[in-house]
LOGU-850642 format. One line per field, with one value per residue (C-alpha): residue number from 0; residue in one letter; z, x, y. Coordinates in steps of 0.1 Angstrom, whole numbers, plus 5000, padded with zeros to 4 digits. Example, Ala and Ser with C-alpha at 12.3 -4.5 7.8 and 13.67 -1.06 7.14 Angstrom:
BEGIN
i [0 | 1]
aa [a | s]
c3 [5078 | 5071]
c1 [5123 | 5137]
c2 [4955 | 4989]
//
This chain:
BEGIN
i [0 | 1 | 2 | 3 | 4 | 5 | 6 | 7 | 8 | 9 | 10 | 11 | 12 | 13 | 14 | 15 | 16 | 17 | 18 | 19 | 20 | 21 | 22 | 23 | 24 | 25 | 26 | 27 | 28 | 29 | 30 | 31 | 32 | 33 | 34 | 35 | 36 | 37 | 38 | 39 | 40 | 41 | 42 | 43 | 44 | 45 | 46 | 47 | 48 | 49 | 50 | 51 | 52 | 53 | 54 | 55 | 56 | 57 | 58 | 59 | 60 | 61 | 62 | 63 | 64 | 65 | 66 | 67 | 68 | 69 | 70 | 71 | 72 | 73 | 74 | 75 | 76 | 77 | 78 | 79 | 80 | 81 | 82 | 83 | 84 | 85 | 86 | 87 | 88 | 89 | 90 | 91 | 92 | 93 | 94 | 95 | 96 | 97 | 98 | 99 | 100 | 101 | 102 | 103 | 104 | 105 | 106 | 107 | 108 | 109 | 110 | 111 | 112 | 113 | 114 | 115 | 116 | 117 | 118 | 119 | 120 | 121 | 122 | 123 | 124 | 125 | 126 | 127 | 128 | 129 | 130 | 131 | 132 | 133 | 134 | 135 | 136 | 137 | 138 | 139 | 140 | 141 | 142 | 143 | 144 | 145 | 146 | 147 | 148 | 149 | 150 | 151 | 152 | 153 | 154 | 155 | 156 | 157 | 158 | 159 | 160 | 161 | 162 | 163 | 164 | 165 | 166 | 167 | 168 | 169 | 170 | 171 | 172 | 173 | 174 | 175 | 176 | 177 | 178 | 179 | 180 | 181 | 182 | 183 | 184 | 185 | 186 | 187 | 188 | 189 | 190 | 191 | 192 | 193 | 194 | 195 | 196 | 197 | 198 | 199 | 200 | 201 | 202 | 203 | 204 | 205 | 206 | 207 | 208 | 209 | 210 | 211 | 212 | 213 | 214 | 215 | 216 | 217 | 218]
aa [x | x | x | x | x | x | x | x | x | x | x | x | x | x | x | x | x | x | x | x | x | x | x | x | x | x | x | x | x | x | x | x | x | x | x | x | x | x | x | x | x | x | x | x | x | x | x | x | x | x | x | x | x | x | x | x | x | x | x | x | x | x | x | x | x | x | x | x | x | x | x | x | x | x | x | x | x | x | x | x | x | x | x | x | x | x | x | x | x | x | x | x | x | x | x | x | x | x | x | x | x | x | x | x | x | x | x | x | x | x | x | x | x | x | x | x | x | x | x | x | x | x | x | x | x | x | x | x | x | x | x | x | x | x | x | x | x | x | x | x | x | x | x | x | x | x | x | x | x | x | x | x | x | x | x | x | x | x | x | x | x | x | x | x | x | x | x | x | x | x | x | x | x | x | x | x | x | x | x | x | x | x | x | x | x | x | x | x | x | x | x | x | x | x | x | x | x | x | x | x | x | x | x | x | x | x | x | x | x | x | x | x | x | x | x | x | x | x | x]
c3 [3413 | 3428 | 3409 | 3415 | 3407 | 3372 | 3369 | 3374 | 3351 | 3324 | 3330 | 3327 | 3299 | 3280 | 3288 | 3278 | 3246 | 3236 | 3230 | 3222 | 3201 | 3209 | 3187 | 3205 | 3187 | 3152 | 3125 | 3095 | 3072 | 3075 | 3060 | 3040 | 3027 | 3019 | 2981 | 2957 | 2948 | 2919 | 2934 | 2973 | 2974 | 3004 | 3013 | 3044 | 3050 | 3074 | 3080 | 3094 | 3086 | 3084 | 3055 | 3072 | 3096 | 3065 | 3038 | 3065 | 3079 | 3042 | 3037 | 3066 | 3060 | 3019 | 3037 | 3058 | 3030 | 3008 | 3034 | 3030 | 2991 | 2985 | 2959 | 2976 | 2966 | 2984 | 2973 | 2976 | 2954 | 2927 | 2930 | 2937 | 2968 | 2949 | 2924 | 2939 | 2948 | 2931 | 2912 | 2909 | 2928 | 2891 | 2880 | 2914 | 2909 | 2869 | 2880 | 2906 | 2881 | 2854 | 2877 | 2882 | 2921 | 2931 | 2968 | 2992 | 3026 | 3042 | 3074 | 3089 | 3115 | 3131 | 3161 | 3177 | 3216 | 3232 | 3273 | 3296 | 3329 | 3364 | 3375 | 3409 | 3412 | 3438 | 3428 | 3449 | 3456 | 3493 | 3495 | 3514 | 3547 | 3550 | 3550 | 3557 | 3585 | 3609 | 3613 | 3607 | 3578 | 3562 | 3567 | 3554 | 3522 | 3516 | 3520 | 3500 | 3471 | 3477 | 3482 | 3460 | 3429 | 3397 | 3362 | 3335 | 3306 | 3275 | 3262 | 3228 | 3216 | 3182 | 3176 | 3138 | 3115 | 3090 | 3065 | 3036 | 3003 | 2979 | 2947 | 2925 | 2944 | 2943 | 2966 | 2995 | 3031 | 3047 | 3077 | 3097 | 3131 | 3153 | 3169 | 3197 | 3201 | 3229 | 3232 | 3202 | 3206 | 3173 | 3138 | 3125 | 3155 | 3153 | 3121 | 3120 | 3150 | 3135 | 3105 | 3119 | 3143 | 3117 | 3088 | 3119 | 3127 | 3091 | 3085 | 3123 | 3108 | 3075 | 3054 | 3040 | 3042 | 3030 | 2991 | 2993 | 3011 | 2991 | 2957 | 2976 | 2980 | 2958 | 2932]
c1 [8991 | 8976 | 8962 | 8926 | 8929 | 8944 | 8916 | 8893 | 8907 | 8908 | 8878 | 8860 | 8882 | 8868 | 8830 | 8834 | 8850 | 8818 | 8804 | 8822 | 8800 | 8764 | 8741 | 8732 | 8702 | 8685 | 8661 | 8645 | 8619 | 8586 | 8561 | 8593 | 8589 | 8620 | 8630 | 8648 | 8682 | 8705 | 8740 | 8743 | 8779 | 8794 | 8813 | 8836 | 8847 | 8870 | 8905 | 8925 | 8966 | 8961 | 8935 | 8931 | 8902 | 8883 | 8891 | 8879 | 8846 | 8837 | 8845 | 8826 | 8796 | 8796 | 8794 | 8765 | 8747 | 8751 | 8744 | 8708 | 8709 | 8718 | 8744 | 8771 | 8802 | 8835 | 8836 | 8873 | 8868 | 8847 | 8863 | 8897 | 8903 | 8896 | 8867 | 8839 | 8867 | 8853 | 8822 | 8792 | 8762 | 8751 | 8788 | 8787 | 8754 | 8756 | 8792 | 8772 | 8743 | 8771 | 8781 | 8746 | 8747 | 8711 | 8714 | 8744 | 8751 | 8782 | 8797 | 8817 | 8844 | 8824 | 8858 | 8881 | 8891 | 8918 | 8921 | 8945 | 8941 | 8958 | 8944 | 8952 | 8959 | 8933 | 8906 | 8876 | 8841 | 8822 | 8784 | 8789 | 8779 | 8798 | 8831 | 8827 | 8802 | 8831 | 8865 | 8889 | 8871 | 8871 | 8908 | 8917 | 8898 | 8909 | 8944 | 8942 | 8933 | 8953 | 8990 | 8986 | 9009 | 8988 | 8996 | 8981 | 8957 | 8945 | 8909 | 8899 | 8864 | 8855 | 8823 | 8803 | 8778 | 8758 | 8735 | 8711 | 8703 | 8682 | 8698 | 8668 | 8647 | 8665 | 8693 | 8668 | 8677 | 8662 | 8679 | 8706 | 8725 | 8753 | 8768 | 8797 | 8829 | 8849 | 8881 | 8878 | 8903 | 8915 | 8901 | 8889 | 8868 | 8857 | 8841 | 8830 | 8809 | 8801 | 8789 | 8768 | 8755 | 8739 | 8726 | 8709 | 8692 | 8683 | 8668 | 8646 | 8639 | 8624 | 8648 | 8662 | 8654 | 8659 | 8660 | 8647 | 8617 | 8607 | 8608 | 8583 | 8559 | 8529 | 8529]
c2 [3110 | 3082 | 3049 | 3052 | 3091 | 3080 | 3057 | 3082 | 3104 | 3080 | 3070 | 3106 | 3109 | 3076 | 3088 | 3124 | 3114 | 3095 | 3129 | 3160 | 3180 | 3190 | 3216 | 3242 | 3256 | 3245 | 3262 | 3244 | 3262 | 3257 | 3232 | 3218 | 3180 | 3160 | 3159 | 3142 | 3162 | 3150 | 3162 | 3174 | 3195 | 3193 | 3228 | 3238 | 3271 | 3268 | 3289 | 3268 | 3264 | 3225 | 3211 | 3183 | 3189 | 3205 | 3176 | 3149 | 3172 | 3175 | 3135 | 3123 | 3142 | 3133 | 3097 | 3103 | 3117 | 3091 | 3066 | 3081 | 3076 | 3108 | 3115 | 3141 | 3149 | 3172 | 3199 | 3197 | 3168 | 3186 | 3222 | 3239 | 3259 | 3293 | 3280 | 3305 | 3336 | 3370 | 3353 | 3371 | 3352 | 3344 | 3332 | 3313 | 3291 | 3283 | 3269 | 3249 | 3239 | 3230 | 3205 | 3192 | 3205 | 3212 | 3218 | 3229 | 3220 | 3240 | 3239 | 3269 | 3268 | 3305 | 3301 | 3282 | 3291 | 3276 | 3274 | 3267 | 3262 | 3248 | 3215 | 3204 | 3163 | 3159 | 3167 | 3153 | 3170 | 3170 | 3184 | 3222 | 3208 | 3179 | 3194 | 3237 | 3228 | 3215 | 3231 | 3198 | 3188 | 3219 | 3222 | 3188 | 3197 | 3228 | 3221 | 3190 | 3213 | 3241 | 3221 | 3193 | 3193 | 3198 | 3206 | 3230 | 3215 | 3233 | 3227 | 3238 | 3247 | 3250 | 3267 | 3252 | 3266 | 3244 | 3252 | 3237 | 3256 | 3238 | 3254 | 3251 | 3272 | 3308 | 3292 | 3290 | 3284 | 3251 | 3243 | 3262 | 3247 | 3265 | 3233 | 3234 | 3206 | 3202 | 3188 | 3161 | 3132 | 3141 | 3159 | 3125 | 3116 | 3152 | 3154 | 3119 | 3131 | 3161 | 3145 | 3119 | 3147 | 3169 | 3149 | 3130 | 3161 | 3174 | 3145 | 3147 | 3183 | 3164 | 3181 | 3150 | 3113 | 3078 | 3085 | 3048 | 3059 | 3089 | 3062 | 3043 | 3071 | 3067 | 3093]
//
């Protein structure tokens, strides 16, 4: 592998780590106005053998939250792993209201897809006509890509759910996103990301805002 190749690489690599989760599509009810809540529980549902990536999505988003002035907890903070297992939807929301939860926001690991493919080390790009149009340049290109030594890379996609439920109100759903990460760096850049990424975008759906700013408001 050549140096400006690496360079390249490393590069793409730098700029495409800037950004690895995206939502894909977003719904918030309608005519909702933001609201004051007392306690915002945190809640991943996420099956995964390490509980890393869920203690640290749960932590970064509790952040976000009360970066707004919100008072959120984890719920692997508040509750054990098996505190809602076999309740009753009744059971489930006094144990909630006991705690003084009034709203919900989970997230849920819907997949995970791992990849891997061959990647040949040169890898370079010409428009169709500049090198198919004449017989040498085609050839050059062509077998560039098809003898060069490459190497196999895995990519892994992890597909996210989140959802709002103000608790007060019969448990009612606000706001629902299906998001979509690629490749994270590592589980901490992942749902620090993540967590940035959707309390930013309940609060452009007017779900939540600035507790500071709702005081402010003239009764």
């Amino acid at each position: 592998m050549n140096q400006v190749y690496k360079i390249a690489v490393v590069a793409f690599f730098l700029i495409a780590g800037c950004n690895t989760s995206r939502i894909t599509s977003s719904w918030m009810a309608e005519n909702n106005q933001p609201k004051e809540y007392k306690k915002i529980l945190v809640l991943g549902l996420i099956n995964e053998p390490d509980r890393t990536i869920r203690e640290q999505m749960e932590e970064h988003i509790t952040g976000d939250l009360r970066a707004l002035g919100y008072d959120a907890v984890c719920s692997c903070d508040e509750f054990n792993p098996k505190a809602f297992e076999n309740l009753t939807e009744k059971e489930a929301l006094t144990k909630l209201s006991n705690s003084a939860i009034d709203a919900v926001l989970t997230v849920v690991l819907l997949d995970k897809q791992k990849e891997r493919y061959y990647e040949p080390e040169r890898i370079y790009y010409s428009p169709y006509g500049v090198y198919h149009h004449r017989f040498w340049g085609y050839y050059n290109t062509m077998y560039g890509r098809v003898f060069s030594n490459g190497y196999y890379v895995t990519s892994t996609k992890y597909f996210w759910e989140s959802n709002f439920y103000d608790l007060r109100n019969g448990a009612e759903l606000l706001y629902s996103a299906q998001s979509r990460s690629f490749d994270p760096a590592s589980t901490n850049s992942l749902s620090h990301e993540y967590g940035q990424m959707i309390v930013k975008d309940i609060v452009k759906k007017n779900i939540l805002t600035s507790q500071k700013e709702i005081r402010l408001k003239p009764m």
